[in-house]
Structure formats: C-alpha cells, structure tokens
GUFI-289604 format. One line per 10 residues: number of its first residue (from 0); their letters; for each residue y negated, z negated, x of C-alpha. Coordinates in Angstrom, 3 decimals, always signed. Layout:
NUM> A> Y/Z/X ~ ...
***
This chain:
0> XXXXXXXXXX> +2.859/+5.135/+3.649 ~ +4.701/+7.476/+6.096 ~ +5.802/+10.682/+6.417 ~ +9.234/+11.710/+7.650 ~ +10.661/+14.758/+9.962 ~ +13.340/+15.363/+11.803 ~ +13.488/+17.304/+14.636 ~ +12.727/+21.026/+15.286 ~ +13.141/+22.817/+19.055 ~ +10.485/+24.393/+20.483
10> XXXXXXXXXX> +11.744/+27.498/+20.652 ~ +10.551/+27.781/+16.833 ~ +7.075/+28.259/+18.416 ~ +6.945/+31.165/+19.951 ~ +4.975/+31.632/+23.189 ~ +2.916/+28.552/+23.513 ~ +6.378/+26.474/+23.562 ~ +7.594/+28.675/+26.778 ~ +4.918/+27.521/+28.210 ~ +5.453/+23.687/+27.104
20> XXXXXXXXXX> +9.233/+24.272/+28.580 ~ +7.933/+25.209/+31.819 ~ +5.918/+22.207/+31.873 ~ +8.829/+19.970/+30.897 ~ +10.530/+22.053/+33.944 ~ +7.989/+21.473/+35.948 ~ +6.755/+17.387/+35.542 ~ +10.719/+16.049/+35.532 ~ +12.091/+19.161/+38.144 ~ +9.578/+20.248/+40.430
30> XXXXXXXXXX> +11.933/+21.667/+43.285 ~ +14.095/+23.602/+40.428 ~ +13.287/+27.499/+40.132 ~ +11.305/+28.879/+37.499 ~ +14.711/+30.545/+35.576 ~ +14.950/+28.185/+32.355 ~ +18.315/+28.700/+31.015 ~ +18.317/+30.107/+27.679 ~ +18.794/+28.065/+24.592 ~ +21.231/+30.661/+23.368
40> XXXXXXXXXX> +24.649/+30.903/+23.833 ~ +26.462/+34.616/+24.468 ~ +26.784/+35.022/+21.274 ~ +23.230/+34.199/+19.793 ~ +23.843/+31.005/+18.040 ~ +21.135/+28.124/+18.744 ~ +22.981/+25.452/+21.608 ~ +23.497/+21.990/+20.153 ~ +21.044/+19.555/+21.611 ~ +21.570/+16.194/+23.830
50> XXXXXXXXXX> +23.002/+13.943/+21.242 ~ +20.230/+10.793/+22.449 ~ +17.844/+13.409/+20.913 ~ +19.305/+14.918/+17.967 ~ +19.166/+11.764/+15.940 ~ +15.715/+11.139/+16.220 ~ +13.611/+10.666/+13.527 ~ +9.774/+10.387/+13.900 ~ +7.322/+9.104/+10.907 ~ +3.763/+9.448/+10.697
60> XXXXXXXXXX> +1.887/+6.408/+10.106 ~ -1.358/+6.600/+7.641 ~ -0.057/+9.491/+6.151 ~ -2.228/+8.869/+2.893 ~ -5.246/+9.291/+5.440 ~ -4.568/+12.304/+7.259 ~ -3.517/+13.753/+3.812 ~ -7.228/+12.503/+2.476 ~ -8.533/+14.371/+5.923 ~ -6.749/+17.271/+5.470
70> XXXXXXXXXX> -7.727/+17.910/+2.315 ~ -11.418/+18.291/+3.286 ~ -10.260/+19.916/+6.570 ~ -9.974/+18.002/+8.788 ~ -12.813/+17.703/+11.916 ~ -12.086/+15.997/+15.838 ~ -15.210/+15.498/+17.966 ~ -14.748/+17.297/+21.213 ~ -17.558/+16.537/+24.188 ~ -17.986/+17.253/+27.680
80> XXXXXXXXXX> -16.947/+13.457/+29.043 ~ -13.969/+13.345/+26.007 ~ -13.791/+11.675/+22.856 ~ -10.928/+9.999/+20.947 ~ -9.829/+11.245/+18.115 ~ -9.520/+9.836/+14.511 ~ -7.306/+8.627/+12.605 ~ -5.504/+8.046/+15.452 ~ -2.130/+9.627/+16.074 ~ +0.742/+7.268/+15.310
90> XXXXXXXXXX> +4.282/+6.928/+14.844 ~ +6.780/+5.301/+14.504 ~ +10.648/+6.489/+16.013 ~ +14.393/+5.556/+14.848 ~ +17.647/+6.958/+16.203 ~ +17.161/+6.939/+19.835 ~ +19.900/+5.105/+21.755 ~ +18.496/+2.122/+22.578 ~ +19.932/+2.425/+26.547 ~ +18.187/+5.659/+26.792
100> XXXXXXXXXX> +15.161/+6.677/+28.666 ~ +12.953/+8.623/+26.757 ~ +9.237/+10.268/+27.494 ~ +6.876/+10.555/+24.695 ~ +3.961/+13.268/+24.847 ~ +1.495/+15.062/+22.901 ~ -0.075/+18.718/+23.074 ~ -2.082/+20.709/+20.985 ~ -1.843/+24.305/+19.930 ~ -4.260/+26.953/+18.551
110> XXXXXXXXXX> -2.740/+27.427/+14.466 ~ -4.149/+31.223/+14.657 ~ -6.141/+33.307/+16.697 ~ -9.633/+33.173/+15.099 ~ -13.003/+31.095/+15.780 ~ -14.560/+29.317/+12.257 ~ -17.871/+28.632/+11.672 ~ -19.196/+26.415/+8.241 ~ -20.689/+27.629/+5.651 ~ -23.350/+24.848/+4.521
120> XXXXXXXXXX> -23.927/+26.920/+1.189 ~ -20.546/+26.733/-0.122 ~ -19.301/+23.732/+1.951 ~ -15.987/+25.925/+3.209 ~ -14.758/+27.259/+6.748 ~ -14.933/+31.031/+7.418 ~ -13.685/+33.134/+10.063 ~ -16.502/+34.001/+12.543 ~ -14.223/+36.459/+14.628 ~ -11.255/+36.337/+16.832
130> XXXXXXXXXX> -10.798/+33.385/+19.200 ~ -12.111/+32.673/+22.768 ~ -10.234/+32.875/+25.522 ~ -7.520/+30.051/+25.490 ~ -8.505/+26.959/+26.966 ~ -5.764/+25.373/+30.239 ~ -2.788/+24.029/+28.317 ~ -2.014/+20.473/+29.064 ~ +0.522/+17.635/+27.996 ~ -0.821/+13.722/+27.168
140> XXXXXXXXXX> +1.970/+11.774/+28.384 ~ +2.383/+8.157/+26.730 ~ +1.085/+5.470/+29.480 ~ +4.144/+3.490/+29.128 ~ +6.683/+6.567/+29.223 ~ +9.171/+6.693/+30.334 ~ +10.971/+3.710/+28.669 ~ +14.148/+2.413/+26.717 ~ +14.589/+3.938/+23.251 ~ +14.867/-0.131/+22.025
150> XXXXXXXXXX> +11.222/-0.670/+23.092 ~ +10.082/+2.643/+21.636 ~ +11.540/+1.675/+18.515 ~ +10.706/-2.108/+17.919 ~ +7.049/-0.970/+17.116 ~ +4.423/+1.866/+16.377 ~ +3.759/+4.139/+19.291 ~ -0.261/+4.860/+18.552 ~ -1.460/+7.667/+21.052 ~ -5.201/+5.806/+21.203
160> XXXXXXXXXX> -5.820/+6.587/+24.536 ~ -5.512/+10.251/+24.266 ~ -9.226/+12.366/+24.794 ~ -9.739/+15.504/+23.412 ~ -12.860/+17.882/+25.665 ~ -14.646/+21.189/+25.759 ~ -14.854/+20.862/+29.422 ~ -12.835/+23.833/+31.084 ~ -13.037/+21.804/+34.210 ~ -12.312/+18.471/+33.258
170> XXXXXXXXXX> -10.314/+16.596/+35.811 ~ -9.791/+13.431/+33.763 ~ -6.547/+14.401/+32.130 ~ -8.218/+15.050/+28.407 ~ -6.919/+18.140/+26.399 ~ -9.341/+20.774/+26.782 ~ -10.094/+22.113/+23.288 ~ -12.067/+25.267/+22.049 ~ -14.896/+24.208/+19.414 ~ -14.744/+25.584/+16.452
180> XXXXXXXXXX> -10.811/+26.313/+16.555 ~ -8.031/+25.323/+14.772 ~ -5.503/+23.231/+16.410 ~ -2.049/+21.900/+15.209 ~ -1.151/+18.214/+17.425 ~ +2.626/+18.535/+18.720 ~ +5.072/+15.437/+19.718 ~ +7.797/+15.444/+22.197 ~ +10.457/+12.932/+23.106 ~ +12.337/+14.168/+25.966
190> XXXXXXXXXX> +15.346/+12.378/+27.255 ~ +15.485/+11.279/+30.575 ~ +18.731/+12.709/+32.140 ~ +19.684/+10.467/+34.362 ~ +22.704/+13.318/+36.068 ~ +22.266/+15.018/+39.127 ~ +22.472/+18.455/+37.568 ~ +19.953/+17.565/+34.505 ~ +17.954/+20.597/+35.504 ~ +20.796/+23.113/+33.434
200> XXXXXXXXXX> +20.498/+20.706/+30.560 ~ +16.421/+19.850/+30.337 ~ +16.823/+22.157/+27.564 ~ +19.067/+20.567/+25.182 ~ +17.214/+17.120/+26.265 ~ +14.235/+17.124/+23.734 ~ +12.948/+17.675/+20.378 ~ +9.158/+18.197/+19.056 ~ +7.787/+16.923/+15.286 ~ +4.669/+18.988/+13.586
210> XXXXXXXXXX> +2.958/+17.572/+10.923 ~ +0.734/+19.841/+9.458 ~ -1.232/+17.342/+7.580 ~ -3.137/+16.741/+11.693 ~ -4.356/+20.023/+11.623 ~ -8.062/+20.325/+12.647 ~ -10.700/+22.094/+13.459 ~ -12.745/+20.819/+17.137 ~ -16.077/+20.740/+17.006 ~ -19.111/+19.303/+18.979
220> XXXXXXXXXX> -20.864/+17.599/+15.689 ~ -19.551/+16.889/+12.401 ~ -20.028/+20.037/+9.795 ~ -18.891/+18.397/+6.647 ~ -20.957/+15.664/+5.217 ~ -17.581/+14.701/+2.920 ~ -16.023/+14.144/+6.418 ~ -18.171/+11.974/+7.921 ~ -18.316/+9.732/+4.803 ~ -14.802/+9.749/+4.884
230> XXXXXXXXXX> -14.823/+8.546/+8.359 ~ -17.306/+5.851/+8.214 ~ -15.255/+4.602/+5.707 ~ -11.728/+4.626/+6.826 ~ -12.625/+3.340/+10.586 ~ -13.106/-0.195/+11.177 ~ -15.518/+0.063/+13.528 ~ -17.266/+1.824/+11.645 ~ -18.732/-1.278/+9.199 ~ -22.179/-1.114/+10.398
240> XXXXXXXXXX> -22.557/+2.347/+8.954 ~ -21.840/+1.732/+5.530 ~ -23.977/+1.719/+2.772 ~ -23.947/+1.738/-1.609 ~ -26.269/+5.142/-0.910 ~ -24.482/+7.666/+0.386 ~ -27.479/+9.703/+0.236 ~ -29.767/+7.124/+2.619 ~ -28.820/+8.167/+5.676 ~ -30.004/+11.682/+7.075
250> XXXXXXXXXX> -26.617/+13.519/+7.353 ~ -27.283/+14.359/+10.977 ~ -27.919/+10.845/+11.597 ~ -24.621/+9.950/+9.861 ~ -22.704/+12.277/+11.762 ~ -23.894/+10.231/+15.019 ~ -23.243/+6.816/+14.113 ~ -19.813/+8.584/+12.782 ~ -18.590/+9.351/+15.994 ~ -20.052/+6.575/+18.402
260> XXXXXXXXX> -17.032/+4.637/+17.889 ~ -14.722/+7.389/+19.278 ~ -16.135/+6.653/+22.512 ~ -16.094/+2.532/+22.244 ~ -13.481/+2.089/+19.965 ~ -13.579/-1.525/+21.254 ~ -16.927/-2.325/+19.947 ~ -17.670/-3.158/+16.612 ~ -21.006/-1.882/+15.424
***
C-alpha cells in the first residue's frame, strides 16, 4: 500500500527551508550571489512553479509499515561511523516529463525544539528540556541524480544508501542527527534547468513531499522493546532473531541483534 502527496514549496517551512534554498543555490549555482529571488510576486501572491515540477506526484512505499512504526513512535539508530535507517525510505514518482532532468534528495528537520527522554515506567516519550544546539544541516543526494524523469519513473527510487550519525564531524556525507530528537525526513525533486539564466528561476524549479508518518525520534540504542520486536520482524535480515518467545531474549540483547543489520544490510543473519 502507498501513500499519496502532491507537492508543497518549501517556503511552507519556515527557516530551515531558507536554508535548504541556499543549498539548492549553492550545489547547482555556485558563482551566483547569495540574493534568492523571492517566491512572491509584487503583489503577494505565491509564483506558479516550473511546470516539469508541478505535476509531480510522489507515493510512499510500505506505508502500512511506517504507519505500524509510527504508531509506537517511531526510533532510527544513529552512531558515530553511521547507520542506515529502517524501513527504508522509498518512493515511487509520476508526472515528471520524461525528457527532463531531475535531482532527487533527502534532508531531515528537527519537528520542535525539545530533547525526549523514555519513560520505561509508562512506556511513553517525555520532554527532557529544550533542544541542543542544532546539528550542520546537510542534503543526501540520490547516487544516480541527476537523471531523466522516464528512468525515475519506471521503478521505486529506495534511498538505502542514506546514513544517519551523531558525529558533529563526520566527513562521510551521513546526516548528522541529535539523539534523542525528533526529526521529520524531507524529499526534493529539483528540475534541472538546462537555460543559461536558470539561476532567476531555481526557485520555481522544485517541489518537497512530507510524510509525517517518517517521523522519528534518533537515538543511540533502541528505548522501546515494542520497537525492536517490530523491527526484527518486519526486516528480512533480520530472520535469525526471531523467536515464538518474545520474552527469551534479554531486551538489551534484542535491541543489538535489532540493529546489526543496519550496518550489513547485505548479510543475512
């Protein structure tokens, strides 16, 4: 089952998406001044965007999963060397124009401005205070962007490689994460402009999709038995772990195994 949106700008978002912008800016026009044009015309209504973009529809595959996730609330695994993160984020595009050139990329975005911590007792998140210090915003661009919207849309577009880290100085390319925050995952398709002059329109030329069903918290071991269960026994690789019991297993020792296949996802245990 999927999920479907349509697209949203990102000036719905406030500051973190001026930021994103001056990334966009920055990765396809890195000569252009930092004055963004406005996406506002003189008199205040929104501007129309690129029309390669504003037909683009984006679903969310396992849906029924990250709903079962979210419902518990959902958990990522964030270490110093970077783990994976699952379910893994997925979709699947229409309405491109197939002749197009299109990037696909992924950030992440704190949902509020407080730090959580568990509460074993009554199995629920509570706010422990306000949140640390932001961590380095960063973009996960698709290895095989940029590319023709006909090969973006003849099959899923899975985001497995992406790495999620606590490590302020990683220099691997992994989104840097807080622990114990709340992040909401972000997608962008931005059309390549192929005109000489596509710095006044890198504006109108891309869209972002939220699902807020991906929402999670980060953290550096697993906090919710239910999740780890859960995980074990939606992953595939994660057969070896199983058992009739759910009670055999010490839950710290479940929450290893749980997350050993984040880092091999390629072996099966």
């Amino acid at each position: 089952m999927v999920l479907e949106l349509h697209c949203i700008s990102l000036n719905s978002w406030f500051l973190p998406d001026f930021s994103c912008e001056i990334l966009f800016f920055m990765y396809f026009f890195p000569s252009f001044p930092l004055q963004f044009p406005s996406c506002l015309t003189a008199g205040g209504a929104t501007c129309a965007k690129a029309p390669q973009v504003t037909g683009v529809t984006v679903q969310l595959e396992m849906h029924a999963l990250w709903q079962q996730f979210d419902q518990l609330g959902t958990e990522m695994i964030v270490t110093k060397a970077g783990r994976r993160m699952f379910p893994t984020f997925q979709v699947s595009i229409s309405g491109m124009d197939p002749a197009a050139e299109y990037v696909l990329l992924m950030d992440f975005i704190p949902v509020d401005d407080k730090r959580y911590r568990y509460a074993f007792h009554s199995s629920s998140w509570l706010v422990a205070g306000r949140a640390d210090v932001a961590a380095p915003g960063r973009m996960h661009f698709h290895p095989d962007s940029p590319a023709r919207g006909s090969q973006w849309m003849k099959q899923m577009v899975s985001f497995d490689a992406l790495k999620l880290t606590n490590n302020l100085l990683d220099d691997n390319g992994h989104m840097i994460l807080n622990s114990m925050h709340r992040y909401q995952p972000r997608f962008h398709v931005v059309y390549v402009d192929p005109r000489r002059d596509s710095q006044l329109h890198a504006h109108r030329n891309f869209c972002t999709f939220s699902f807020p069903e991906t929402r999670f918290i980060a953290v550096t071991a697993y906090q919710n038995h239910r999740i780890t269960q859960l995980k074990i026994a939606s992953n595939p690789f994660a057969k070896g772990f199983r058992t009739t019991d759910p009670d055999a297993c010490h839950r710290k020792a479940a929450m290893s195994l749980a997350v050993c296949w984040e880092s091999n996802p390629g072996i099966k245990y």
